[in-house]
Backbone bond lengths (Angstrom), bond angles and torsions (degrees), N, CA, C in turn:
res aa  C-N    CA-C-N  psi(-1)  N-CA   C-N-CA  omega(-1)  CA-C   N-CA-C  phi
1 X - - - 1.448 - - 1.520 108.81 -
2 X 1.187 109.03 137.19 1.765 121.80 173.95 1.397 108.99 -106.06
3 X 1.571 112.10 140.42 1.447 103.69 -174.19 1.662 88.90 -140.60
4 X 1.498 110.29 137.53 1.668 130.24 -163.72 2.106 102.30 -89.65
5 X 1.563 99.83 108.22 2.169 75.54 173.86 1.328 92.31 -63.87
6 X 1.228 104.06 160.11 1.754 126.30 161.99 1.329 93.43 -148.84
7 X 1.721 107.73 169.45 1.321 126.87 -171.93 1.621 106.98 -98.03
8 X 1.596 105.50 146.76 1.130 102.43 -172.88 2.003 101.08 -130.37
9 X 1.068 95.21 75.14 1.604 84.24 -177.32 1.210 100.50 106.82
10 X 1.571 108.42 -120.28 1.489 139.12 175.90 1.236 122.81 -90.79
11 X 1.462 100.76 -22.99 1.491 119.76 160.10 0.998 136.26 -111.90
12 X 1.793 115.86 -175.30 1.422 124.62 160.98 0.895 146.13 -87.84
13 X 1.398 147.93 161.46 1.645 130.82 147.34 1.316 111.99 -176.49
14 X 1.144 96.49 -161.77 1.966 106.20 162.77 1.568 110.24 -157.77
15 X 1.595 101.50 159.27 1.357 114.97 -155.09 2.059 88.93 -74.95
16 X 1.175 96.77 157.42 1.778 110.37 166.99 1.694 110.67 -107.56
17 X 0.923 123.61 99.62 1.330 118.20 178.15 1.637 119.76 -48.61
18 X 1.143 115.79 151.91 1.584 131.36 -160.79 1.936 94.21 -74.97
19 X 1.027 123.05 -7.53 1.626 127.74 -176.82 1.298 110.29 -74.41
20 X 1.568 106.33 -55.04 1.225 119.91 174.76 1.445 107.71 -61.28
21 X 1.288 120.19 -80.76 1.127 110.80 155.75 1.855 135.96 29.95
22 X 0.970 78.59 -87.55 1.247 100.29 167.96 1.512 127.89 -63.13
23 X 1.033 120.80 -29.71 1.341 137.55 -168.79 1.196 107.38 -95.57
24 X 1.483 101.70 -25.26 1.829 98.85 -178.06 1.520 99.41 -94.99
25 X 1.784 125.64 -20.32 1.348 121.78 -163.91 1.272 109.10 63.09
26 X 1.638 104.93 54.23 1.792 111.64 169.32 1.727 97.83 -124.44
27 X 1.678 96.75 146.70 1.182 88.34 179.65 2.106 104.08 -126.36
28 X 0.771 107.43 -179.78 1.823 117.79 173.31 1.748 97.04 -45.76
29 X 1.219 118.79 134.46 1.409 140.55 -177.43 1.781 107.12 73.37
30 X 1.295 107.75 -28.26 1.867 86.66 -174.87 1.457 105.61 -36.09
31 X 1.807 104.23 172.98 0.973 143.14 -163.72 1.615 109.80 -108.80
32 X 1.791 123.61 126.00 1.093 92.49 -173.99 1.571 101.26 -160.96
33 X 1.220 129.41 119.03 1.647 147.80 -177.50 1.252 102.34 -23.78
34 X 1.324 149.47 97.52 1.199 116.69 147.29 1.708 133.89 -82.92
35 X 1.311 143.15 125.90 1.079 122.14 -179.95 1.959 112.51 -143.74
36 X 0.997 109.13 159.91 1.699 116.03 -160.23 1.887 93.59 -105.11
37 X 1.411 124.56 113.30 1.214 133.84 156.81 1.426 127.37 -142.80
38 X 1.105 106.10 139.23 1.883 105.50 -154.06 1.116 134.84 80.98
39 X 1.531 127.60 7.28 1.351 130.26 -155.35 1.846 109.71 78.60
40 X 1.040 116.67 -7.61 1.416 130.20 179.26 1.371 116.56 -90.54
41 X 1.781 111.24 146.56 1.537 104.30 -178.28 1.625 94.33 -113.74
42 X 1.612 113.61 116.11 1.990 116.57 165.99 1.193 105.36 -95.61
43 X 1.215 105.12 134.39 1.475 141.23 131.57 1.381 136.11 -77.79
44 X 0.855 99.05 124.01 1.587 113.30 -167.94 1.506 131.20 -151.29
45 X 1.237 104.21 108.19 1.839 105.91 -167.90 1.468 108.52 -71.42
46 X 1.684 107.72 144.37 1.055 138.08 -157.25 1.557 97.00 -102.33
47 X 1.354 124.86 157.92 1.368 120.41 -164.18 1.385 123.47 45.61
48 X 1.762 113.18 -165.04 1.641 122.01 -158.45 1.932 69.40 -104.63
49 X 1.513 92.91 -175.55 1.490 127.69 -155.03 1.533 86.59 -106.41
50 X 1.333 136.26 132.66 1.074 120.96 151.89 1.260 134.90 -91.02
51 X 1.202 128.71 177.46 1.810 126.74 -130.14 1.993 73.48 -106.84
52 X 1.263 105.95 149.14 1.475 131.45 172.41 1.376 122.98 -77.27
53 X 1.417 177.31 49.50 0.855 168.66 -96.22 1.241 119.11 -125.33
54 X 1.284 131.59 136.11 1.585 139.07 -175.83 1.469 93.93 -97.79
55 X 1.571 120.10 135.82 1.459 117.90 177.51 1.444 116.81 -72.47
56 X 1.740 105.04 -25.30 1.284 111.98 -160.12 2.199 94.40 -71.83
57 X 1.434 106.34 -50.16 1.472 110.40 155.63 1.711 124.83 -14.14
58 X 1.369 99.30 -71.67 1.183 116.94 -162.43 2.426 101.55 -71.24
59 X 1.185 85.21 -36.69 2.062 77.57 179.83 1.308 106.41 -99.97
60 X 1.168 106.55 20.60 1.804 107.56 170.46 1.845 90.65 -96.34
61 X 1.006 117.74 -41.24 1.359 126.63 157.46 1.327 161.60 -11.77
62 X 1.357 92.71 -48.62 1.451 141.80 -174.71 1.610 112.87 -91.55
63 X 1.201 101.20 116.77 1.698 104.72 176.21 1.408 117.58 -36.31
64 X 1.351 106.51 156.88 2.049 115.73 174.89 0.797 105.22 -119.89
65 X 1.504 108.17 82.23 1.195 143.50 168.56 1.224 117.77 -91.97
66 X 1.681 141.47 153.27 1.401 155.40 110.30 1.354 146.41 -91.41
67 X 1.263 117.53 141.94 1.999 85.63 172.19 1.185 81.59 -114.41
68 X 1.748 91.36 168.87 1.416 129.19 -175.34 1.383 103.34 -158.02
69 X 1.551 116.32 94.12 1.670 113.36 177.64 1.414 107.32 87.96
70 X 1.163 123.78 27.58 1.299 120.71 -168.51 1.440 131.47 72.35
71 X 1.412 110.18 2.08 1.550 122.13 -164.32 1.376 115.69 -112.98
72 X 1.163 159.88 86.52 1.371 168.26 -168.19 1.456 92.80 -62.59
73 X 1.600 83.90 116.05 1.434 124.74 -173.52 2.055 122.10 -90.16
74 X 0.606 150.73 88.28 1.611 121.66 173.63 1.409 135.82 -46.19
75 X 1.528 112.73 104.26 1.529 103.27 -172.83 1.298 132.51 12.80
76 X 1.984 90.70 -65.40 1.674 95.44 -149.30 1.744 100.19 -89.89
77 X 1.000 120.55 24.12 1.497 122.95 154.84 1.351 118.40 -89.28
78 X 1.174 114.72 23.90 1.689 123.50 166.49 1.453 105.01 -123.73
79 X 0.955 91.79 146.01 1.936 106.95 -170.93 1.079 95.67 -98.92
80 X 1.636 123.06 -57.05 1.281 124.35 -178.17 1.404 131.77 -108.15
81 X 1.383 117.31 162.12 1.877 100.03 177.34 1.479 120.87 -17.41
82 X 1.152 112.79 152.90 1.504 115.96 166.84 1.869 102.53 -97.88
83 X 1.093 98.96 139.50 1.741 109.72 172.85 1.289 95.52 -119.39
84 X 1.190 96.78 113.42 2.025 115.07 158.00 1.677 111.86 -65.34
85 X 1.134 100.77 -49.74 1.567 99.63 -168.80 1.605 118.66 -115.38
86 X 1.514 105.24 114.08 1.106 97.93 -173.80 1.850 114.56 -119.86
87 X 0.890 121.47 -142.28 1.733 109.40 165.81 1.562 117.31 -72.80
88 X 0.760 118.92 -27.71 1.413 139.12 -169.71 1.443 109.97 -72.85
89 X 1.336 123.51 -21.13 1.555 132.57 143.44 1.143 124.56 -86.83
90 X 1.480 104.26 -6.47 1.748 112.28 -171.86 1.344 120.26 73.14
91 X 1.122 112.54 32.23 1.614 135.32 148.85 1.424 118.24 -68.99
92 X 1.051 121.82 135.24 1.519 123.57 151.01 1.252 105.81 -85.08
93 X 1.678 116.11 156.84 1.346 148.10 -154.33 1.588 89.30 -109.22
């Protein structure tokens, strides 16, 4: 792979393609060494890799919960659907 400097502002650089990316498990803002040895420019990420997360994971997760009146409810103390919106937000039913 060939990568073009161009100017970015006030500065320089070049874009990292999303392949690499990936392969290294870097994402937008990491942190990352740069240093020049051999006539060569390294890169090299700073810290551990952080862990990936599936969303569907993460709200399987999540308490079953409701409020009602300000009071966090447990699901299964409803018999019936829960309605979020009622007139009282100025919803129609």
């Amino acid at each position: 792979m060939t990568a073009t400097i161009s100017s970015m502002g006030e500065e320089q650089g070049f874009v990292c393609v999303r392949g690499i990316m990936d392969k290294l498990g870097l994402s937008i803002g990491d942190k990352m060494k740069i240093f020049v040895e051999n006539q060569k420019i390294i890169l090299e990420p700073i810290g551990h890799k952080r862990a990936k997360y599936d969303i569907n994971d993460l709200v399987a997760k999540l308490p079953k919960v409701a409020y009602k009146d300000n009071q966090a409810q447990s699901l299964e103390a409803y018999d019936k659907p829960l309605e979020f919106f009622d007139d009282k937000m100025g919803c129609d039913k």
